[in-house]
Steps between C-alpha positions, in 0.01 A plus 500: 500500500622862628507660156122485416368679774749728462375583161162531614629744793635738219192513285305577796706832554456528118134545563467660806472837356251461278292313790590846735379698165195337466380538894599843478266546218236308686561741770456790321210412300283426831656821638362683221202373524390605823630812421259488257259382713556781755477755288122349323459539865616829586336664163140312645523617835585887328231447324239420758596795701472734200146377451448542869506897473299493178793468258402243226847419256473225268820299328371339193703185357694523825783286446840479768819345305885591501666220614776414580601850627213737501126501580285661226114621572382576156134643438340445159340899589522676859164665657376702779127529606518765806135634668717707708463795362098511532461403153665187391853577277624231272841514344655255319854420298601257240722205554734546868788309643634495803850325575723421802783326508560199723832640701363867493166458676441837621525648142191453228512665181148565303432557147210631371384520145293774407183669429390576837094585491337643789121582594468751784251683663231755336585335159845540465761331300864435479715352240855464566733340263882423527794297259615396826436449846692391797476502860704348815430428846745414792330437857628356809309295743167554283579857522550709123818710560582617155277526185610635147323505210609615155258564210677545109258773291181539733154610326240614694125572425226602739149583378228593695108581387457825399873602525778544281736202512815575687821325379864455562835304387841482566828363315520259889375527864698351765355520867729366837359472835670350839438563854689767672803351715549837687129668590355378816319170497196723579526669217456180253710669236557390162687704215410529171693577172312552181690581148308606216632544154395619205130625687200621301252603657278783309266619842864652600616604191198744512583592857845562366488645155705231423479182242883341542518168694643553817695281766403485833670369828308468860649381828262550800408258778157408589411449907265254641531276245329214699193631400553367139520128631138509397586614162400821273172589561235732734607314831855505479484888392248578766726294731807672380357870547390394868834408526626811463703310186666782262713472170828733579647579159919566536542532081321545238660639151305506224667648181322510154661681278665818580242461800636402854338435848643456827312413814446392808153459670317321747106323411194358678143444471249731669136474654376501200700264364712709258828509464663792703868642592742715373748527216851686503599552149746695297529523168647629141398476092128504568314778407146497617360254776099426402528825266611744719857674409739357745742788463215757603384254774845444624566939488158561682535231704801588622433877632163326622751325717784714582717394216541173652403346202881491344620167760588220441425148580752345710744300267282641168676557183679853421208682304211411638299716625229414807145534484217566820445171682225316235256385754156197490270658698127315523524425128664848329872568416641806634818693356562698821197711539376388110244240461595358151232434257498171508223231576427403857664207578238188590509312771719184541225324602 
């Protein structure tokens, strides 16, 4: 009578692991789901406060899959109806997704298919195209600490009535910002990095006599950051000006060609809501700066000013040579003492 119940002991073993298999299955399938579930809620409740200070963005199709290991927010097109800017701005992308995975929660990576059309005030357009787009996102405690976004063979187009249209591209773009572990809490610091290759940009090719794509490389750090928790627009700037908030360029080398700059610089926005500050920069290759001889600036220039003009930048490149301090004052760009003839810059807002 033993030897039957001992059989049935042993095929219970035998299927005990497929029973554990299937409740940890069960398990995670309801634990995926209220992922799910939390982040329908999450993207709502972002929503809701976007619309709150007059941010309108619209998912079409929205659709969240990805199981059994990620969570996938895919919109059929992406847009963005602001009225923060006085007159209302639309902008809006083809297809996006945006994709976390379930054991990395504090990471999301975004894709975003291209063209990007925008309608912004007095008239203007912009047309932005891209082969590929990607951005990421890693926040702690609701917080955004680092943000990267990397764009393969930009295109840019803006048109405005009775204006020439103004364009630009690059071979890629990639742009890195995170908040600044070592500046004062005060200061709400964040660093930026922006890479450029490949840049075309034909407004400075006629400031620089110049028609070779360039590369470019920033770092700076922007203060007072908090006052873009609003978003982009007349507020936040305003906010940010009040703030005394300023952009604090440590490098920026652009190089097209046998062209090369090397600066350092710090930026703001004045009363009249212009952008303002001061640029060190030295340079080599380039031959005229908005049509006047650099080599005849750079002699008169430098018995204007005591010969001074042959230092260097701190850490600069051999062979460069330094220019006068290239200064935004209400609107006009100054070389030293020189106004360049260049357009007035508008206002920011």
């Amino acid at each position: 009578m033993t030897a039957p119940v001992s059989s049935r002991s042993s095929r219970t073993w035998l299927y005990a692991p497929f029973g554990l298999l299937l409740i940890l299955a069960l398990g995670w399938t309801t634990f995926w789901f209220v992922v799910r579930g939390r982040v329908i809620d999450a993207v709502d409740a972002a929503l809701a406060r976007e619309a709150g200070l007059g941010r309108s963005w619209n998912c079409t199709d929205r659709s969240v899959s990805g199981f059994p290991f990620r969570v996938e927010l895919r919109c059929g097109a992406l847009a963005l109806a602001s009225a923060r800017w006085g007159e209302e701005v639309r902008v809006q992308t083809g297809p996006a997704v945006a994709v976390g995975q379930i054991y990395s929660p504090n990471l999301v990576i975004a894709q975003i298919t291209g063209p990007l059309q925008a309608s912004l005030p007095e008239g203007r357009k912009l047309d932005v195209g891209w082969t590929r787009l990607e951005a990421s996102l890693s926040h702690a405690a609701g917080r955004p600490e680092r943000v990267s976004l990397v764009v393969a063979a930009p295109d840019a187009r803006l048109s405005a009535p009775g204006l020439a249209t103004e364009t630009w591209k690059a071979t890629s773009l990639e742009a890195h910002l995170r908040r600044n572990p070592s500046r004062p809490a005060a200061d709400q610091a964040v660093d930026l990095a922006i890479a450029v290759k490949g840049s075309v940009l034909p407004a400075l090719d006629a400031v620089l006599g110049t028609t070779e794509a360039g590369d470019v490389d920033i770092q700076a750090t922007l203060t007072q950051s908090e006052a873009f928790r609003i978003g982009l627009n007349p507020d936040a700037l305003e906010a940010w000006r009040g703030a005394g908030g300023q952009i604090e360029v440590t490098k920026l080398v652009s190089v097209k060609g046998p062209a090369r700059i090397e600066a350092t610089g710090q930026f703001l926005i004045d009363q009249t809501h212009r952008p303002a500050g001061q640029l060190q920069a030295s340079l080599a290759g380039i031959r005229q700066i908005a049509g006047i001889p650099v080599g005849g600036l750079a002699a008169g220039l430098g018995g204007l000013l005591g010969g001074r003009l042959s230092a260097q930048l701190p850490g600069a490149a051999p062979g460069l040579t330094a220019l006068p301090p290239i200064v935004l004052r209400e609107g006009r760009i100054y070389l030293g003492p020189i106004r360049l003839p260049l357009q007035p810059l508008p206002a920011l807002y």
